[in-house]
N, C-alpha and C positions, 0 to 999 in steps of 0.2 A: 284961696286955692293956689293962688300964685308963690304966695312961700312953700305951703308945700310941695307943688313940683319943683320949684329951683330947688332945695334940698333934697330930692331923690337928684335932681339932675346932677347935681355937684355931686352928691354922692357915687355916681355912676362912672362921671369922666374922672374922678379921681383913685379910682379902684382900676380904671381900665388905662391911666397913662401910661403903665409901667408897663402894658402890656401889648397897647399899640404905637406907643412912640417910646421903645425902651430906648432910643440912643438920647432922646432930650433928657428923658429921666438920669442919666447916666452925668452927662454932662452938668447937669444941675447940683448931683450927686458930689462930681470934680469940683465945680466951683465956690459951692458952700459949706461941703462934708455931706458925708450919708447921713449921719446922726445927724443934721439938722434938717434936712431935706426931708428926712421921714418925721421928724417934729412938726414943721410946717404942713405937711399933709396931714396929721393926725390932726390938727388944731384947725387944719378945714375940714376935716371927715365930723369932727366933734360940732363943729360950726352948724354944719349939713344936718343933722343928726337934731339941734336944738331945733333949727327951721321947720324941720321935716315935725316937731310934736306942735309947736307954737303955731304951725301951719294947718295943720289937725285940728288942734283945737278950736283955730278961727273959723272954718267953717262950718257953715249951718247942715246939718243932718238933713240930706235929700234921699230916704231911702227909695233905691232901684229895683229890689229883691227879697222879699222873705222868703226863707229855707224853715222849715220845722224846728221845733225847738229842743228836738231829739241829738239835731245837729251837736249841740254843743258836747256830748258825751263823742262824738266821732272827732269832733275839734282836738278833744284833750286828749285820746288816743294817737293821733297824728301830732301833738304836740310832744309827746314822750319820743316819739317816732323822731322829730327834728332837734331834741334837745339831742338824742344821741348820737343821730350823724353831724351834730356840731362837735361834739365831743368825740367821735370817733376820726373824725379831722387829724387828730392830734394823736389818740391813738397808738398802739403798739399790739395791740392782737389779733384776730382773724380780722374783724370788719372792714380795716382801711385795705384789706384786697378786696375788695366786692366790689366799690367804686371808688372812681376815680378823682371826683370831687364831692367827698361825704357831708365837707361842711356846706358848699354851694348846696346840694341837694336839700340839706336839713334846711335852710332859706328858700326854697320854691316849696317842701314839704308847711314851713312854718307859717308863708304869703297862702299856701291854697288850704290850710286848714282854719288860718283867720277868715279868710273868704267864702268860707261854709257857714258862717255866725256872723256875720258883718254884710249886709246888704244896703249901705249908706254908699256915696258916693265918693267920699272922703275917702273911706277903708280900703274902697274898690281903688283908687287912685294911688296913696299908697303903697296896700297889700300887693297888689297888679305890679304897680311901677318896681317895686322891690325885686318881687319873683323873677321879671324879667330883667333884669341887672342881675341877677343867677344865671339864668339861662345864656344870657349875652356874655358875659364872663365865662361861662363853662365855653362856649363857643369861641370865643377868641383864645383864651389856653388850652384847645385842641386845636387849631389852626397855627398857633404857634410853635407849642411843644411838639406836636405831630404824635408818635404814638405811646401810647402809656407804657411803661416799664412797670408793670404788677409789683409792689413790694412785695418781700418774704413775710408769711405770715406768725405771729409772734405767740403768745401762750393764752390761751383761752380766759386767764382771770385778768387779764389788761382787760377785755370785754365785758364781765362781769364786772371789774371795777368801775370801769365806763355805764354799767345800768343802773348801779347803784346809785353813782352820781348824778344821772340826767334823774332818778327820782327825787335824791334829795335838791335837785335845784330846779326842777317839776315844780315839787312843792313851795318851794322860794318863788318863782315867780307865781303861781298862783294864788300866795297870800299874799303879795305885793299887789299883783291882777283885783283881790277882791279889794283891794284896799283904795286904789285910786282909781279904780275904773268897774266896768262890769263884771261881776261873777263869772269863772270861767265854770261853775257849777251849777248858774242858777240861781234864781230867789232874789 
């Protein structure tokens, strides 16, 4: 369990440096180049990231919670849901006016529709720690930034390009999902 949470943990303070001590980020920035400084980050983000599965899969399945097995059909509706506010992050159509951090939300959507199907205490630990490194991140770039500036809304088929996408990579990850782990379907 212990690798696991240091890997959410690094994962956390290192997403949140640049936004609670952006003058050290800055400085870091000046003394090695941006281009490395964001290498170095990525290559602990990636770090974090190995921890956080090899940290998973070392612990023992303590289930806390069964939810219905019906669940899993709501899972994957809220998973379509978080594939597209990750994709509409990025965006150019209606959606990225609606909110203000689409991809942060599509990761608290993506932590609480795992956590409809996953009643272990691993997933809980995790799912949980993830959502709230969204939530904590949405928090500190609205305390930062202060108030949103709505973008201009762009043409309807950026959007449509955007659902078609979160299906075809829906279905990518859910053939990968049945492949190395549990069915996101069942059986």
């Amino acid at each position: 369990m212990t690798l696991l949470i240091a890997g959410i943990l690094i994962w956390t303070v290192v997403h949140l440096f640049k936004r609670v001590m952006p003058e050290a980020r800055a400085a870091i920035g000046v003394k090695i180049g941006m281009g490395p400084s964001k290498g170095i980050a990525a290559l602990i983000l990636l770090a974090s990231i190995v921890m956080m599965v090899f940290g998973y899969k070392a612990v023992d399945v303590q289930v806390l919670y069964e939810l219905p097995s019906w669940m899993k059909g709501i899972n994957n509706l809220l998973m379509l849901v978080a594939i597209f506010l990750l994709g509409a992050g990025n965006g150019k159509g209606i959606s990225p006016t609606l909110l203000r951090h689409p991809m942060l939300a599509g990761v608290i959507v993506w932590a609480g529709a795992h956590l409809l199907v996953n009643g272990d205490l691993r997933s809980v630990v995790l799912f949980g720690g993830l959502g709230i490194w969204a939530v904590l991140n949405m928090l500190v770039i609205n305390m930062r930034e202060g108030a949103w500036d709505r973008p201009e809304a762009g043409p309807i088929k950026a959007d449509i390009k955007t659902v078609v996408i979160s299906l075809v990579v829906f279905g990518v990850i859910a053939g990968i999902h049945s492949y190395i782990g549990p069915s996101p379907f069942g059986g």
